[in-house]
N, C-alpha and C positions, 0 to 999 in steps of 0.2 A: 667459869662458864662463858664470862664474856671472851678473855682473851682464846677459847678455843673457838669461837663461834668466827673470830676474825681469822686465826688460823686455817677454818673450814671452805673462809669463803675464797679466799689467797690462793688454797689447794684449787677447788673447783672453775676459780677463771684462771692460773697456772695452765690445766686440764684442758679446757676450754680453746685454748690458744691454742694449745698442741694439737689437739683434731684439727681444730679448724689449718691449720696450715698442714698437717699430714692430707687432710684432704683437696687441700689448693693444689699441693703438689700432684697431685692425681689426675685433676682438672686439667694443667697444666702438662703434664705427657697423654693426654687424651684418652686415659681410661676410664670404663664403663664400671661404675662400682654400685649400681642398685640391686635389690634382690632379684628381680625380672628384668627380663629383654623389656624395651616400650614393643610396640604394636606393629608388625611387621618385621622385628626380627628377634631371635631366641641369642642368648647364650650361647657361648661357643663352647661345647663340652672339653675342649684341650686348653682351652684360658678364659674362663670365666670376666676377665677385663675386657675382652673383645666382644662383638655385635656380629651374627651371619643373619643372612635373611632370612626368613623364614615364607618361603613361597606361597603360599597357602593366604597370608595377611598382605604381604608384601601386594598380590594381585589386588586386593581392594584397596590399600593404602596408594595403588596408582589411579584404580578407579575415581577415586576419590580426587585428584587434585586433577585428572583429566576433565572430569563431568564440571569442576570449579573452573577450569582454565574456559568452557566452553559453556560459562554464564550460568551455569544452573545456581538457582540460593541455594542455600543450606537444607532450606528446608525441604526444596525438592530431590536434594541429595536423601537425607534423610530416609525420604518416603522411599526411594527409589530402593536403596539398600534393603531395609525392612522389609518391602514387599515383595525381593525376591530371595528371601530369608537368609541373609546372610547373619552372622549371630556378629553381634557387638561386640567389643573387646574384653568389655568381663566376661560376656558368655564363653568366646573363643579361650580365653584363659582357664579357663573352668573346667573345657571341655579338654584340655589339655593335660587338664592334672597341678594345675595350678592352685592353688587355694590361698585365700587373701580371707581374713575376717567379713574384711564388707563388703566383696562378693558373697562368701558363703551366707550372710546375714542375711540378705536383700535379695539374695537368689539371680542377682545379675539383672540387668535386664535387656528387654525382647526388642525393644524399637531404641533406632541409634538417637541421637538426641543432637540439637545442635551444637549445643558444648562441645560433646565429643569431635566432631566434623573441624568445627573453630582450633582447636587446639592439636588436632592431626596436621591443619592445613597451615597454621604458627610455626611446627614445627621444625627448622633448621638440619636437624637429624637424619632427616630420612635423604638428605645429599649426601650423606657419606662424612658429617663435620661431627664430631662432637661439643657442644657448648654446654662450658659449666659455670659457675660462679650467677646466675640468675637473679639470684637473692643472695641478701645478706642479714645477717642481726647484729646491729649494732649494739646494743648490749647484752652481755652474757646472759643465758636465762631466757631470754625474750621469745613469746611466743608468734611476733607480730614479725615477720620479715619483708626485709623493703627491695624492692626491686631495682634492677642495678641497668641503669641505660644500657642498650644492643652493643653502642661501643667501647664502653668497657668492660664489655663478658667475656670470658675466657673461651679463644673458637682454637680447633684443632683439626688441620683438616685430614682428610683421606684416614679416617684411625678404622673404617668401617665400607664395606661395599654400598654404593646407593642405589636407594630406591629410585629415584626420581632424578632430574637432572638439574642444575644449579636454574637453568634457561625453565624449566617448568615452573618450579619455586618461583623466583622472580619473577614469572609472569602472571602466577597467582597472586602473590603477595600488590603486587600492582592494582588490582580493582580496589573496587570503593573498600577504603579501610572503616572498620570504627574508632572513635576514640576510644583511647585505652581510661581503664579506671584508676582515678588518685585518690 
């Protein structure tokens, strides 16, 4: 029992390596391998590894880093969005025909939040780059993934039409940052 238990484990970090480098290599030619589009663009129904916009998101995901560029917080983004009903991105997902566990659990919800807003306005993506490699887990198994400095992530540019333009990005990402968490 012992010596298969060593054999089991051999197999599954073997296993383990080979994904992980099957999906570096992916990273690495700039394709999109998640189940969903992120927010503001779908799925390409002729290559499922590509990103097209998706209009309809795309208009708020500009909104959103214009109202930023033009000093609003977060949180009057927030209000802003919410109280001219625009639906959040699980709701928008949902309403799409999407279905996710914890959307459908949680019923999505009604007011955007500022997490959401933080991590749209983070996001590198919406120029048209794809970045992969963000994290990593150092040891097989591990549930704790460490986060991988901006200059050593894997960027790829032009794999996708952008929303935004590098000069927006860069001028949002310019105001007061927070520290990030260690």
């Amino acid at each position: 029992t012992a010596l298969q238990n060593v054999a089991y484990t051999m197999y599954s970090r073997d296993l383990s390596q080979k994904i992980k480098s099957v999906y570096l290599a992916k990273q690495k030619r700039g394709e999109y391998f998640t189940a969903y589009g992120m927010y503001g663009y779908v799925k390409n129904p002729n290559n499922p590894k590509q990103l097209i916009i998706d209009p309809e998101a795309a208009a708020v995901v500009r909104r959103i880093f214009e109202m930023r560029k033009q000093k609003y917080t977060y949180r009057q983004i927030s209000m802003a969005l919410t109280n001219d009903g625009i639906l959040t991105p699980s709701r928008y997902k949902a309403k799409r025909g999407i279905e996710n566990k914890t959307w459908s659990r949680t019923g999505g919800y009604d007011r955007w939040c500022v997490a959401t807003l933080r991590q749209i306005i983070a996001d590198e993506r919406y120029t048209g780059k794809m970045v992969g490699r963000k994290t990593v887990n150092s040891i097989v198994g591990s549930k704790k993934p460490k986060l991988v400095p901006p200059e050593k992530r894997i960027v790829v540019e032009n794999t996708h039409e952008p929303i935004i333009s590098q000069e927006l990005f860069d001028a949002v990402q310019t105001q007061k940052k927070r520290k990030p968490f260690k």
